[in-house]
C-alpha positions in Angstrom: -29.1 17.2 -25.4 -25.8 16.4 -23.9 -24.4 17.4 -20.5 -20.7 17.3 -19.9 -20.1 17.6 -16.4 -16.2 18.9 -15.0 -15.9 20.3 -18.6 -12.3 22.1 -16.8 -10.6 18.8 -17.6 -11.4 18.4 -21.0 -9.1 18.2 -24.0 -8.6 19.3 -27.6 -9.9 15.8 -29.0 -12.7 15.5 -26.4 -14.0 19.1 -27.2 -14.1 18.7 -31.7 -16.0 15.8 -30.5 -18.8 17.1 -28.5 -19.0 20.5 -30.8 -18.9 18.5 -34.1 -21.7 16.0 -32.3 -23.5 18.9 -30.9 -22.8 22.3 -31.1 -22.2 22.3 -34.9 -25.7 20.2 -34.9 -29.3 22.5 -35.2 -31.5 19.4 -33.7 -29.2 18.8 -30.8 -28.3 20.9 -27.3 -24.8 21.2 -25.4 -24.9 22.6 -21.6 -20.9 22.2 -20.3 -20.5 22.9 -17.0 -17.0 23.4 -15.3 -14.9 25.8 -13.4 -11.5 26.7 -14.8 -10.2 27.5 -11.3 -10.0 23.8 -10.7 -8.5 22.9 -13.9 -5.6 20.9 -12.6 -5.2 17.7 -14.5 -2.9 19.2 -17.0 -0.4 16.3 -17.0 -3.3 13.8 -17.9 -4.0 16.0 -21.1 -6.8 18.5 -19.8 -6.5 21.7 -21.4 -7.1 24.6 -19.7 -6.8 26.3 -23.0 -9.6 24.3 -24.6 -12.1 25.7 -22.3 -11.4 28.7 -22.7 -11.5 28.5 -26.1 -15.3 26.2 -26.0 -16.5 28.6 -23.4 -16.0 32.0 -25.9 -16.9 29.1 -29.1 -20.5 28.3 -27.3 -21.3 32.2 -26.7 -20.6 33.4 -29.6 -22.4 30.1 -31.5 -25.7 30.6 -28.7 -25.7 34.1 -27.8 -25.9 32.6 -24.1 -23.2 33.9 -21.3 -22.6 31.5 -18.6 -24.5 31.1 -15.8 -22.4 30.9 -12.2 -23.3 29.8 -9.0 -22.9 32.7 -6.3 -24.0 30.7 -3.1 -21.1 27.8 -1.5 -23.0 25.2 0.2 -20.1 23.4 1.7 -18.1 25.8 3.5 -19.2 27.7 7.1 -19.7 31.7 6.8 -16.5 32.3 8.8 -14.3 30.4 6.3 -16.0 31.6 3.6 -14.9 35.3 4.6 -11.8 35.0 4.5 -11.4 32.6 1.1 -13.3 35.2 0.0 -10.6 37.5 1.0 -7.5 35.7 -0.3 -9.3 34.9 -4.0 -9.8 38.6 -4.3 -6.3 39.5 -4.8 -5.6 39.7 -8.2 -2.8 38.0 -8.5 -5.0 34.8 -8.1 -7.1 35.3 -11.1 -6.4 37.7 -13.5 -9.4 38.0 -15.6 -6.9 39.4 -18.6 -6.5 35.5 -18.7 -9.9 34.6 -18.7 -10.4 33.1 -15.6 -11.7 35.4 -12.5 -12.7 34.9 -9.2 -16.6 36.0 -8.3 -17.1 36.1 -4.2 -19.4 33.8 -3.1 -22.2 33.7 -0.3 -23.0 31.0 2.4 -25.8 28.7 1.5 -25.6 27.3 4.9 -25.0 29.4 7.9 -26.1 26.5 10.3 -21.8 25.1 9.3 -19.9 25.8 12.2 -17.4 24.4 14.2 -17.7 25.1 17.8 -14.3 24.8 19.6 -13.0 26.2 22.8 -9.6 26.5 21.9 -8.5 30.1 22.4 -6.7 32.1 19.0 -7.9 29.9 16.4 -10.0 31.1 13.4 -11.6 29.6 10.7 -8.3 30.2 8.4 -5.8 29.6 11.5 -2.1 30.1 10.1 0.0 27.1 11.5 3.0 29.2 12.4 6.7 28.0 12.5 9.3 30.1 14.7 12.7 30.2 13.4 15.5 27.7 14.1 18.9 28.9 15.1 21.5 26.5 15.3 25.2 27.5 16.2 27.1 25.5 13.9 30.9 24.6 14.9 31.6 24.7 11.1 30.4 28.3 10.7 32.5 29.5 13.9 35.5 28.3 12.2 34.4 29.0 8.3 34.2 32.4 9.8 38.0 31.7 11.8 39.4 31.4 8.6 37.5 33.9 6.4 39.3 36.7 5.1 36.7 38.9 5.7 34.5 37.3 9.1 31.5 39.0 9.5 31.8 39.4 12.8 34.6 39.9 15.4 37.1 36.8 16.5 35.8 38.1 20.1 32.6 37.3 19.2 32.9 33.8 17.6 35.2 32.9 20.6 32.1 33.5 22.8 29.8 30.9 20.8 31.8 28.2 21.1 30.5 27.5 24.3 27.1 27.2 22.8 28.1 25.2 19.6 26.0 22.3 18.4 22.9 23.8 20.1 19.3 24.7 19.1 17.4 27.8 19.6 13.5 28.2 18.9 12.6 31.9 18.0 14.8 35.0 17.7 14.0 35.7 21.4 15.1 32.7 22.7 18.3 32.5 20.8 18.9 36.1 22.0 18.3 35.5 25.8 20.8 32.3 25.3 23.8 34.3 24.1 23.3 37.1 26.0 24.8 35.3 29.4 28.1 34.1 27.2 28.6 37.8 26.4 30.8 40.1 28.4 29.6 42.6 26.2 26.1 44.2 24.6 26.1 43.4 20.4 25.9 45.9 18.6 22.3 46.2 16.2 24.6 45.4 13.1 26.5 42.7 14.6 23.1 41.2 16.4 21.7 40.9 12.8 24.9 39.3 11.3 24.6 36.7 14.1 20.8 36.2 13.6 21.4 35.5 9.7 24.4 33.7 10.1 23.2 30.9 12.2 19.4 31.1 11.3 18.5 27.7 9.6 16.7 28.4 6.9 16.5 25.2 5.1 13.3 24.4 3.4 13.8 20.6 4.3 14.0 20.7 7.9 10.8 23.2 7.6 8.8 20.2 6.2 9.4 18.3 9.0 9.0 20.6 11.7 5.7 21.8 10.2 4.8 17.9 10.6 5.2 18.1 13.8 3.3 21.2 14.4 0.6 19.3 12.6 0.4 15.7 14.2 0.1 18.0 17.7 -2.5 20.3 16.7 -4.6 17.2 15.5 -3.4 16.0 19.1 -5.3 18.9 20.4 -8.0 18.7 18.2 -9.1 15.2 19.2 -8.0 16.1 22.9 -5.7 13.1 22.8 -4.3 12.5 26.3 -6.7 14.9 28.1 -8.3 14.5 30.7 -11.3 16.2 29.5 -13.3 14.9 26.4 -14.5 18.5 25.1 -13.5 18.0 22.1 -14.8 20.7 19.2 -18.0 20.2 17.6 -19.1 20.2 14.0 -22.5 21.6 13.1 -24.3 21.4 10.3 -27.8 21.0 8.8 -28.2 17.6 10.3 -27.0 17.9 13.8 -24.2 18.7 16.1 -21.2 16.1 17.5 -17.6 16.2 18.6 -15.0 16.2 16.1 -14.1 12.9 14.8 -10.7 11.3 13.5 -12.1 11.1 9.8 -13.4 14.6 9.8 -9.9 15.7 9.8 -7.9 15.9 6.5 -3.9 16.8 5.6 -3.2 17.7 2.0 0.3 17.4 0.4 1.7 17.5 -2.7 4.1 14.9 -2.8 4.3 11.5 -1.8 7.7 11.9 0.2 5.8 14.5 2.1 2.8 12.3 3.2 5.5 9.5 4.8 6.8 12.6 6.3 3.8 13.0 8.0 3.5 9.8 8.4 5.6 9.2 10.9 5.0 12.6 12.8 1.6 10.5 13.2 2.6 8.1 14.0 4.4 9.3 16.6 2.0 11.1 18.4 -0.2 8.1 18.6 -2.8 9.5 15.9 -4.5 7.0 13.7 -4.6 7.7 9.9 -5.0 5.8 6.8 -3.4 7.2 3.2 -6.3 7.4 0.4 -5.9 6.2 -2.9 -2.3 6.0 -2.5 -0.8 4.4 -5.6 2.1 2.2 -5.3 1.1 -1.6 -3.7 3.2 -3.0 -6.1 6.4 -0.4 -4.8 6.6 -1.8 -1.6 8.6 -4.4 0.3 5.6 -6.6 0.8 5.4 -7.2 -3.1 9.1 -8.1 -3.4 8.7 -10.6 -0.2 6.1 -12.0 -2.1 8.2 -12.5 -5.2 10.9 -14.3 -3.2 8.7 -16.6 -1.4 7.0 -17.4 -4.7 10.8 -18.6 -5.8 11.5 -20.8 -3.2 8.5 -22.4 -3.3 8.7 -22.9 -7.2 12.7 -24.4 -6.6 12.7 -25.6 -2.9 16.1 -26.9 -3.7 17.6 -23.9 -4.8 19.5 -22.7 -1.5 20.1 -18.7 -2.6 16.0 -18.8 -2.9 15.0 -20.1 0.1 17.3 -18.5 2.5 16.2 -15.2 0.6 12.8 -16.2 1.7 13.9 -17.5 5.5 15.3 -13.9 6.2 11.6 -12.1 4.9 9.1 -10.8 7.9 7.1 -14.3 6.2 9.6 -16.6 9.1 11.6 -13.4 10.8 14.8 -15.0 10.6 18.0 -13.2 11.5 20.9 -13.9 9.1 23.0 -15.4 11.8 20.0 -18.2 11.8 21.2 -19.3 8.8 22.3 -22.9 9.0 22.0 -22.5 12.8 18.0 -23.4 13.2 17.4 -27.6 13.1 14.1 -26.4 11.1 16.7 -24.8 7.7 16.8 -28.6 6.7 13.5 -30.2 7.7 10.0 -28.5 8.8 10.9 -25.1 6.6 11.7 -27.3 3.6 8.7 -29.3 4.0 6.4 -26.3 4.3 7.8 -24.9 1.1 7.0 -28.9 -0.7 3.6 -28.7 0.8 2.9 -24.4 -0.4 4.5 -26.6 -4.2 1.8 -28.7 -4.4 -0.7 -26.3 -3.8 0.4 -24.1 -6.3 1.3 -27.2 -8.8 -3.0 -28.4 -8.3 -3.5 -24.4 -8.6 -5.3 -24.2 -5.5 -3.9 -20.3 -4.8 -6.5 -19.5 -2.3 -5.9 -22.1 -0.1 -2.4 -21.6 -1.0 -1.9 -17.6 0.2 -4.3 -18.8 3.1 -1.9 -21.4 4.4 1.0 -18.7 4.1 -0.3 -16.4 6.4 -1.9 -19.6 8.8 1.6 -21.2 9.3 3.8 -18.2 9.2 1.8 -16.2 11.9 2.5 -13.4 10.0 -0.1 -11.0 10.9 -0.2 -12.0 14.6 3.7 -10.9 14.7 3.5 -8.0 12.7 0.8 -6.3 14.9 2.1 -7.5 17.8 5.6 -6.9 17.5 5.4 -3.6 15.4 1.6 -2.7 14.7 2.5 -2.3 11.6 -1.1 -2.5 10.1 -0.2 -1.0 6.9 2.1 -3.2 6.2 0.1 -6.5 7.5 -3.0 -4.5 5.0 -0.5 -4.9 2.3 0.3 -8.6 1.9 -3.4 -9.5 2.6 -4.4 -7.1 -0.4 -1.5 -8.5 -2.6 -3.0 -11.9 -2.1 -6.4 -11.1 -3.0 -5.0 -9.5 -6.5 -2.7 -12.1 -7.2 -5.6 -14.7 -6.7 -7.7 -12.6 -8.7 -5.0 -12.5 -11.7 -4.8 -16.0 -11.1 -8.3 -16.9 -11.7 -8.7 -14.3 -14.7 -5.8 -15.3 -16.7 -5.7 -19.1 -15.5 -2.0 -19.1 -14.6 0.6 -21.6 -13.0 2.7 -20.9 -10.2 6.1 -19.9 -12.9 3.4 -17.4 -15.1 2.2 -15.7 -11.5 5.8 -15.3 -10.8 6.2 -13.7 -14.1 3.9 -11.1 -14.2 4.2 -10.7 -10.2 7.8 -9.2 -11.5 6.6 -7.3 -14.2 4.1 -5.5 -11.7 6.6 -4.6 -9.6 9.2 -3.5 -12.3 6.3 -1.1 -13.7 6.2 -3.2 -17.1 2.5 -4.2 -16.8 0.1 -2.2 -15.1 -2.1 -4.3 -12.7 -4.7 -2.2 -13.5 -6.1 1.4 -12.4 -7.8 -0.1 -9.1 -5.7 -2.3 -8.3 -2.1 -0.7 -8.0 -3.5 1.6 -5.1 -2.8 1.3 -1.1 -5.8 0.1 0.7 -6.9 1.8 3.9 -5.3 0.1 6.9 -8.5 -0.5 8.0 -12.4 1.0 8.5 -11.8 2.2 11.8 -11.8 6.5 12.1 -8.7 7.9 10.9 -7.5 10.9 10.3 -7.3 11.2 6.1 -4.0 11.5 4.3 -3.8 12.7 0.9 -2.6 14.9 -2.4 -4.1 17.6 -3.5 -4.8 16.2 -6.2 -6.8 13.1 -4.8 -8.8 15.5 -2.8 -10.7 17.0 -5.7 -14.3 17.2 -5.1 -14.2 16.1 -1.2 -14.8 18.2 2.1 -13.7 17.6 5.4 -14.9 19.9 8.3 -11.0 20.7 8.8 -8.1 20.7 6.1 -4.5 21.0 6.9 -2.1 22.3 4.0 1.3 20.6 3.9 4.3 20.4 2.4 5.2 22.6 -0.6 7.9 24.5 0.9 10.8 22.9 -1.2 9.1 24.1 -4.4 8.8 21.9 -7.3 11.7 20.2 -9.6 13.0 21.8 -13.0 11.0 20.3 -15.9 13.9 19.3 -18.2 11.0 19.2 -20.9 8.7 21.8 -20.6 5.3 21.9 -21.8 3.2 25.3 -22.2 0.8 27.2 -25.1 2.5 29.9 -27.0 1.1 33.7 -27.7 -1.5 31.4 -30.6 -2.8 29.1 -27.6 -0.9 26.5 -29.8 0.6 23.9 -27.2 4.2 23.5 -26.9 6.2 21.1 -26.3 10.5 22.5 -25.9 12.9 19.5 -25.7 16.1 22.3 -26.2 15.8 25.9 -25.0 17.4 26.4 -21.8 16.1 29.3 -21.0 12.6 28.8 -19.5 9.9 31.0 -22.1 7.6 33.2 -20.0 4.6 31.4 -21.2 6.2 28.2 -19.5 6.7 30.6 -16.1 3.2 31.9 -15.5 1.3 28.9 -17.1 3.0 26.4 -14.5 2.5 28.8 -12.0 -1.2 29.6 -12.7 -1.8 25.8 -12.5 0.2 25.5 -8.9 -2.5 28.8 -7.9 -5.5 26.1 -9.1 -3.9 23.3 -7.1 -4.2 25.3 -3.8 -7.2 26.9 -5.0 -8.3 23.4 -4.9 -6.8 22.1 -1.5 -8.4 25.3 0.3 -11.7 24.7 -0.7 -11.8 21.6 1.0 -12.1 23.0 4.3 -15.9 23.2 5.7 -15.0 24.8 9.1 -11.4 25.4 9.4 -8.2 25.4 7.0 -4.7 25.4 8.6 -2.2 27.2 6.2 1.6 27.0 7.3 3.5 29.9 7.5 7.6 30.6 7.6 7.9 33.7 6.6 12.3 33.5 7.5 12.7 30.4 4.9 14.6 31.8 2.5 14.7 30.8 -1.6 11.2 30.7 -1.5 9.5 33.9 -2.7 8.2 32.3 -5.6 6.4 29.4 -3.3 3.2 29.4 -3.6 2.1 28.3 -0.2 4.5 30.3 1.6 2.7 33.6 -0.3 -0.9 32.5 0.7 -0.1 32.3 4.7 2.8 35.8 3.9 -0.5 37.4 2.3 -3.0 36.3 4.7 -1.0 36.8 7.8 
């Protein structure tokens, strides 16, 4: 008997596999257990298709329907209510394509989360008020228009206010009202609303960051004077709301440094997870130059390449200026030689970081701990490739590059961003990555700006044959709706996360986005 768990992400080659092996076998079993709503992984080769197709294959081969779970036992009753709600729409799951939505009960009504906050719900929509910004350009685009929209009177009277920022229609209306001899018109108080309305998706992103970074501010009461924070219940027992209990979900990595810094800013610890890309970074290429100096201490380009990285903080001016260029630096590189040279790498990267102070300065200076996180994990791997493959300095510095020019991969494990550290932190991730967690709150980010065009598009035509179109232009409907069904699985995904509260953002002004997804969750459940 063979049990193939998260069957969802299965592929054509996988599946003749396990039905030629069992299925197509009398003396042998197959149980397959999945859920296509979570069938996201389609650019690692899973196959949405393929389970369909095994699903109505094993019914019709054992006369058996499927059996499906009707009780959730991660998510609280409240939240549950209203997932319930916005999976029920059938645009989410239209069974016509074999994949449908079944409401599901609360397995454990204990779940709560207690919080005093007023006008927050278990689905709270993280709402963004418009941004009007009169624009000096747009008064005199409009100067010069054949055809202005609204009056030269008019514009004359913004100019007064140009280059400033309004939050929410009101406010914008109370601000121009005063420069106004005159009551607008309805038509003409629309035309100025739309014309200097900023509705770019871009700045969205970043606002909604901020929105973000201070509602986790409020969550963990930071600043306060009182310590009430809310409190998670569950089967176990109740306690305030921690830092790791707390998760954002984006879907691209330019959106997580995004929030990032909003973090950041607002004095909120976090820590990315699983984030690929050690090897992408500054630290790696710092590495690689003081590897070079140290393998041709005599070559001057190298080392004062290496005498400007945060390894000795030097400022280019210092160059030739500092009495240690020619004597102590130099004689640290000799001695960091012949430890390499007698392949002693350990005490090698230890030294670096001894003599350079490189950590102490970097928190100090900056607390920069991801950054400090980085070179110390860079060392480890690098010692660890060193022992492995038993290389000299020149082979390290070899395959150091082809790490960080993507030629070689280090390996699944060890190409991703360690946490900063193991204290609590508020979890960063993509939706992806978050597959098969839970955190007690889940913030949905990002995903305003849409996605790229594919220039190659990949989709199953009207035979469920896949597809692969290197020279249409036009994009086929089967394209359209298949990469859009997969998108509705992704936040399918991210929203089930949540155990006690999900934040959705809404904009409902951005325009160019009626086809985002995340903008018609919030629109929907608003």
């Amino acid at each position: 008997c063979a049990v193939v768990d998260e069957f969802q992400d299965t592929d054509r080659r996988q599946w003749s596999i396990f039905r030629h092996l069992f299925l197509e076998s009398p003396e042998h079993r197959l149980i397959v257990i999945g859920d296509p709503k979570q069938a996201i992984y389609s650019f690692r080769g899973a196959d949405i298709f393929t389970y369909l197709q095994a699903r109505k294959t094993i019914e019709e081969k054992t006369g058996r329907l499927p059996f499906t779970l009707k009780k959730n036992y991660r998510s609280s009753e409240k939240l549950l209510c209203g997932l319930n709600q916005i999976f029920s729409e059938e645009r989410w799951f239209p069974e016509e394509r074999g994949i449908f939505f079944q409401q599901v009960g609360c397995g454990k009504p204990e779940l709560e989360l207690k919080d005093q906050t007023p006008d927050r719900n278990a689905i709270h929509l993280l709402e963004l008020l418009p941004q009007f910004t009169v624009s000096g350009k747009k008064i005199a685009d409009q100067r010069k228009a054949v055809n202005p929209k609204v009056s030269l009177k008019i514009l004359a009277a913004f100019d007064s206010l140009s280059g400033k920022k309004f939050f929410g229609k009101e406010a914008f209306l109370k601000a121009v009202k005063p420069v106004l001899d005159f009551n607008l018109s309805e038509s003409d108080q629309s035309v100025i609303l739309s014309l200097f309305l900023d509705d770019q998706a871009e700045n969205a992103t970043r606002r909604f960051a901020e929105a973000i970074a201070l509602e986790i501010k409020n969550l963990l009461r930071i600043g306060f004077t009182k310590t009430d924070r809310p409190v998670w219940k569950n089967e176990e027992a109740e306690r305030p709301l921690r830092e790791q209990d707390i998760c954002v979900l984006f879907r691209k990595s330019k959106e997580g440094e995004i929030l990032g810094k909003a973090l950041r800013k607002n004095g909120i610890d976090f820590a990315f997870y699983k984030q690929k890309g050690l090897f992408a970074g500054r630290e790696a290429q710092e590495i690689l130059d003081l590897l070079e100096a140290v393998a041709h201490p005599a070559d001057h380009s190298r080392t004062a390449k290496v005498w400007l990285t945060r390894f000795f903080g030097a400022k280019i001016q210092d160059l030739g200026q500092s009495p240690t260029w020619d004597s102590e630096f130099l004689h640290q590189l000799q001695e960091w030689k012949s430890l390499a040279e007698a392949r002693r790498f350990r005490r090698f990267f230890d030294d670096v970081l001894l003599q350079t102070k490189l950590i102490e300065r970097e928190l100090l200076l900056s607390g920069d701990e991801r950054s400090v996180t980085n070179y110390v994990h860079l060392f480890e791997v690098l010692n660890k490739q060193v022992l492995e493959r038993h290389l000299d300095l020149f082979e390290l510095i070899q395959l150091l590059r082809r790490f960080i020019d993507g030629k070689e991969d280090p390996g699944e494990n060890e190409n991703l961003l360690r946490l900063e550290s193991e204290r609590n932190a508020v979890q960063l991730m993509t939706m992806h990555a978050a597959k098969g967690l839970e955190f007690p709150v889940v913030f949905l980010f990002g995903g305003l700006t849409g996605n790229k065009k594919d220039t190659m598009k990949f989709y199953h035509d009207s035979t469920e044959e896949p597809v692969i179109d290197l020279l249409s232009s036009n994009v086929p409907a089967e394209h359209q709706w298949q990469a859009e069904a997969e998108q509705q699985r992704l936040l399918y995904v991210a929203m089930t996360r949540a155990c006690g509260r999900l934040y959705l953002p809404f904009a409902g002004y951005l325009t160019g986005n009626s086809g985002n997804l995340v903008c018609k969750v919030s629109d929907s459940y608003s």
